[in-house]
Each structure stands twice: as structure tokens, then as C-alpha cells.
C-alpha positions in Angstrom: 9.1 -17.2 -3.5 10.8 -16.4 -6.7 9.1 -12.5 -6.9 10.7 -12.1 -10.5 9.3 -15.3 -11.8 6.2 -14.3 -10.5 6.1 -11.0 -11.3 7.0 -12.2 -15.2 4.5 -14.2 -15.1 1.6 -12.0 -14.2 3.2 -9.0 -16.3 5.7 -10.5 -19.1 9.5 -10.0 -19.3 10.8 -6.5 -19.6 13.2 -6.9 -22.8 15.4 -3.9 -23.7 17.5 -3.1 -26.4 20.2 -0.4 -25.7 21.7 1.7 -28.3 25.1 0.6 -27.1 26.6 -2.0 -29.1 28.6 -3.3 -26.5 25.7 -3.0 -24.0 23.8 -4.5 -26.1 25.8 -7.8 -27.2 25.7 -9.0 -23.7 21.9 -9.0 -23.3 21.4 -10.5 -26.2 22.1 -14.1 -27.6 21.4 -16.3 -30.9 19.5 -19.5 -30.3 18.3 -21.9 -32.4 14.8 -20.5 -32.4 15.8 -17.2 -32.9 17.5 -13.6 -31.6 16.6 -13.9 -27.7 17.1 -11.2 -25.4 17.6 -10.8 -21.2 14.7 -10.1 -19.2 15.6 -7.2 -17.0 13.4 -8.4 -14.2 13.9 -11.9 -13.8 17.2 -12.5 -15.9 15.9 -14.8 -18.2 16.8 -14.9 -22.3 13.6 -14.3 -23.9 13.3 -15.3 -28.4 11.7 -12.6 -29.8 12.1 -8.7 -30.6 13.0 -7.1 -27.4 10.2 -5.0 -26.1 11.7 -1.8 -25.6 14.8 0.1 -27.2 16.4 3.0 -27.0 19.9 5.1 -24.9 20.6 2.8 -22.0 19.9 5.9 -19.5 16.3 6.1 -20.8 15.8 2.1 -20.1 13.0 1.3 -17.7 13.8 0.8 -13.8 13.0 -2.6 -13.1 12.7 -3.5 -9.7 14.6 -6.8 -8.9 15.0 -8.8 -5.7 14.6 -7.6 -2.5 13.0 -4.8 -4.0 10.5 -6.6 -6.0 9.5 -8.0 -3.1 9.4 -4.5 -1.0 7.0 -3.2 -3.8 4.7 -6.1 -3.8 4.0 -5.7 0.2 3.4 -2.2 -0.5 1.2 -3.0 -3.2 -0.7 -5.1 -0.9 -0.8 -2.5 1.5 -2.1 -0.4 -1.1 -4.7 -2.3 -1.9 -5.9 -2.3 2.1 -5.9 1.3 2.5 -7.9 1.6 -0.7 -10.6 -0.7 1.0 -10.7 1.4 4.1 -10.5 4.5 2.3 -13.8 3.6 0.2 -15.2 1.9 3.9 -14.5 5.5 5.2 -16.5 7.0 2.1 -19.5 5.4 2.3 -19.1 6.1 6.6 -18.8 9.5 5.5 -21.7 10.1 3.3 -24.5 8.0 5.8 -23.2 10.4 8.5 -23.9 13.6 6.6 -27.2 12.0 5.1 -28.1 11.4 9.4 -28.5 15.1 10.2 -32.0 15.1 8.2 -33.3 11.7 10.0 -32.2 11.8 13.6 -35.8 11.9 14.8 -37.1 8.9 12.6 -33.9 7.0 13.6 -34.6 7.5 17.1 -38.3 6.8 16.9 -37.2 3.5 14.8 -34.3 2.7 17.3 -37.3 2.9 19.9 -39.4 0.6 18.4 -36.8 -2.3 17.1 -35.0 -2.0 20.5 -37.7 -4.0 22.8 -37.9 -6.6 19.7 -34.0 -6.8 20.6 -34.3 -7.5 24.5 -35.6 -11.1 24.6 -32.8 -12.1 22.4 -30.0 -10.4 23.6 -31.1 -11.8 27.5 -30.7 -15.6 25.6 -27.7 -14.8 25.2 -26.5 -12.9 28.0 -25.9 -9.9 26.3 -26.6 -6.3 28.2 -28.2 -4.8 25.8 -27.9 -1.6 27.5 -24.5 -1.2 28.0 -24.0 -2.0 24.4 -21.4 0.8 22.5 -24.1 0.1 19.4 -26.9 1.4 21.4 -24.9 4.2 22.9 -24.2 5.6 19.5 -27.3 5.7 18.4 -28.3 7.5 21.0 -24.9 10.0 20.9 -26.0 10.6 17.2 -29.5 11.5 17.7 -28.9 14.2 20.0 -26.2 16.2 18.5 -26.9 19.2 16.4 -27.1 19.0 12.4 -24.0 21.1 12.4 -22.2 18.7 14.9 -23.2 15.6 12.6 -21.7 17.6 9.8 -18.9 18.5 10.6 -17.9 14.2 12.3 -19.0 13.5 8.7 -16.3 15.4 7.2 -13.9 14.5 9.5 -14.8 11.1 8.3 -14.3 11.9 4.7 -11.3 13.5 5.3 -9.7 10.8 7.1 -11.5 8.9 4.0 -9.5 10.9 1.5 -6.0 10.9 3.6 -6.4 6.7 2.8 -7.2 7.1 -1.1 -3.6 9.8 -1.4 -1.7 7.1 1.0 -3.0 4.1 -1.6 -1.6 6.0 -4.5 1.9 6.8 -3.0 2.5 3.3 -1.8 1.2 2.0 -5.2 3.7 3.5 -7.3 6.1 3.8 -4.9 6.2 7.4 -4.5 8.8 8.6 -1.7 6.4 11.3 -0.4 4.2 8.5 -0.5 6.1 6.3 1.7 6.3 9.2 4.4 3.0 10.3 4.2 2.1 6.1 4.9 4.5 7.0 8.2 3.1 9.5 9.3 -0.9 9.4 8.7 -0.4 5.5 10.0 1.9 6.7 13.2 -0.6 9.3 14.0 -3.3 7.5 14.6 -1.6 4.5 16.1 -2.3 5.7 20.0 -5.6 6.0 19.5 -5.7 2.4 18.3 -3.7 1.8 21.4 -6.4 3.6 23.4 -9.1 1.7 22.1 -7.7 -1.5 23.0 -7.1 -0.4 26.2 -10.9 -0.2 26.4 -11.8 -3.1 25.2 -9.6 -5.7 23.6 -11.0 -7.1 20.3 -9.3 -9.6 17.6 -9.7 -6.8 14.8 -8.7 -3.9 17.0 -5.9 -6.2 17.9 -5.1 -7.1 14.2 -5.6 -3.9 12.8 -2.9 -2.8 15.2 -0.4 -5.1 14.3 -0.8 -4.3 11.1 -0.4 -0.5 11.3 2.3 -0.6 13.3 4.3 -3.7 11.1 3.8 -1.3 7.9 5.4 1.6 10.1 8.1 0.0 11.2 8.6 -1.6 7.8 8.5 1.1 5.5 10.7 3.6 8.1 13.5 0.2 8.2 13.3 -1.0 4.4 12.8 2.5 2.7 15.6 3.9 4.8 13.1 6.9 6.0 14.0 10.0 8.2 18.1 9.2 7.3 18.0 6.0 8.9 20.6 3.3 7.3 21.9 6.1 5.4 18.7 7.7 4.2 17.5 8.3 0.4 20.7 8.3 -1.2 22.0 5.1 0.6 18.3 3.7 -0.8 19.0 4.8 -4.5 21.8 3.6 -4.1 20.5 0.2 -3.2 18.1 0.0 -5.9 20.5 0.8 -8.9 22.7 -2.1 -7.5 19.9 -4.3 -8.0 19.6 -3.1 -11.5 20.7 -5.5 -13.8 21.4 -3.3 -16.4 23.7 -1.1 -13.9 25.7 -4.7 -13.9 26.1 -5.2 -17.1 26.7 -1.8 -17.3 29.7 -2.3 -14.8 31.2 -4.8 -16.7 31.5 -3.5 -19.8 33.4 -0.4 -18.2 35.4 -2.7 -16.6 36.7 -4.6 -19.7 37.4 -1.6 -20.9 39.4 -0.3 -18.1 41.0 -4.1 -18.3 41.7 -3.5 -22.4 43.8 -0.8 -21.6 
């Protein structure tokens, strides 16, 4: 996968035109159809006025390569806590709304639940013993208070996923550790509950959380590991391809001495 092709495609180049003469001759070029100038992204010579201009320090970071491609998986991961943060939201909000109903629930639960029976015995299913039915019942005999304060918990937990979406968006660093951390936290209760009963989502949802761990502590160089932030700055302005060009006019310059 070409991420900068890609990425050009969906977003346009990212032209720059830095004050610099010297800078500036070697991103640009004359073509038949016109003054063209290097895509900062994906390397190309695009004809037309550049899109930006200005001191080469105040040029746009362009992520490139490898870290192209890191930012599009958290992007994607993004997008997935922003899903279960909203889930979470709307969890939220029916559980506050419960503490007014728990007697009509339980007087409907009653009714619907013989309706239920003959089915679930076609199918071999113990009705009973079913984690559905015992939640119901759990809910409708705790206290308004009690129903409260899980709903909160549940919002809370909501809101935790909307601030981890942001961060991993626009690749925030707090962002990144926050992901860590809120992720990592909750990953032995996963655990637990698949010790309980195994499930393809639970099993899924596991792999998952504990993939994007790994994979953000390792590629983000998180907690000082592979040299830590400034190993990973480091990294990214190397990818920069205006940090090369950069380098090269310096050294003709060094070599024109």
C-alpha cells in the first residue's frame, strides 16, 4: 500500500513554497505545462501555484512513510473508540432513565418471559440460567441511587472513549498515553470475562485492545522505550522531506567551501 498516494488522493498534495531561494529551487521545477512544485507527502511534482508559502520553519509537518501509515491505524482506531464511546452514551443514559421504571420493567419482564420459554426449550436454550435474564433481574432490585450511580460510571467510561478518540485522532502524545493506559486498565477485566465465558467478540475485542497497546507503547516509543520522545521526533523529522532537502542544501554549502 502506497499510504502517500493514498493519502494525496483522498486529501490533495501539500505544495509549499519556502522563502529560501535555495530551498526553494529544489522543490520546484519548469515543465512544459507550467511552474510545478514537490508534494511534501508523496514526493510528486505538482503544475500549479504551490499551496502554501512562507519561512521554511513555519512549513506544515507532513507525515510520510512509516508514519503515514502509523497515523492512519490510529485513525482507525479513533474511529472505533468513537463508536464505543457513543455505544457507552446511549448505555449511559437508558440506565439513568431505569431508576424510574424498575417496577414496570419487572412486571413486563414477567409477562414476556413465559412467551419466551417454549422457544428457548426448541432450541435448547436454559432460559434460566441466561446472563440476560439475570440482569434484568439484578437491575430491578437495586436502589434508584445504586442505578445512578452504574449509569454514571457508564458515562464516564463513555466520556474516557470520546477524550482517547481525540488524542489518537490528531495524534496528540498525551493522547497516545492516555490510549495506554485507559486501554491497559481495563484489559484484565476483559481477561476475566473470558475466563467466564469465551465468546468471538469478547475474544476479538481483546485482541484488539491489547494489539493497539502493544502497538502504540512499540511504534510511539512510549514510557522511554526505543529511546523515548526524543528518539521519536527524531524519527519523524527524518521522514520529513523538507528536513532532506533541507540537509542537502547545507551540505553543498559546506561542500562550496
Amino acid at each position: 500500500m502506497d499510504w502517500e498516494v493514498l493519502s494525496c488522493g483522498l486529501r490533495g498534495h501539500e505544495t509549499y513554497r519556502p522563502d529560501e531561494a535555495e530551498l526553494a529551487n529544489r522543490l520546484q521545477v519548469t515543465t512544459v505545462a507550467g511552474e510545478a512544485w514537490r508534494c511534501l507527502r508523496c514526493g510528486d511534482f505538482v503544475v500549479g501555484e504551490p499551496r502554501r508559502h512562507g519561512p521554511a520553519d513555519h512549513a506544515p509537518e507532513v507525515p510520510r512513510g512509516a508514519l503515514l501509515r502509523d497515523l492512519i491505524i490510529m485513525r482507525l482506531l479513533a474511529a472505533e473508540r468513537l463508536i464505543r464511546g457513543l455505544f457507552l452514551l446511549v448505555a449511559g443514559i437508558f440506565v439513568i432513565e431505569l431508576r424510574h421504571s424498575q417496577q414496570s420493567l419487572q412486571d413486563k419482564f414477567n409477562q414476556e418471559l413465559p412467551l419466551l420459554r417454549p422457544l428457548a426449550d426448541q432450541i435448547g436454550w436454559n432460559i434460566d440460567d441466561s446472563k440476560v435474564v439475570q440482569w434484568v433481574e439484578k437491575a430491578t432490585s437495586l436502589s434508584a441511587t445504586a442505578i445512578v450511580l452504574i449509569g454514571c460510571a457508564v458515562l464516564l467510561y463513555a466520556a474516557s472513549q470520546f477524550v482517547e478518540a481525540y488524542g489518537l485522532w490528531f495524534a496528540k502524545r498525551w493522547g497516545e498515553y492516555f490510549a495506554v493506559i485507559v486501554t491497559g486498565a481495563f484489559i484484565p477485566l476483559e481477561i476475566y470475562e473470558l475466563l467466564e465465558r469465551i465468546t468471538v467478540l469478547r475474544i476479538g475485542l481483546l485482541a484488539i485492545n491489547i494489539a493497539a497497546v502493544v502497538w502504540l507503547i512499540w511504534s510511539k516509543r512510549l514510557f522511554g522505550l526505543r529511546g523515548g520522545g526524543a528518539a521519536y521526533h527524531a524519527e519523524h523529522s527524518a521522514e520529513s522531506l523538507l528536513t532532506v532537502e533541507r540537509a542537502a542544501v547545507e551540505s553543498h554549502a559546506q561542500a562550496s567551501r
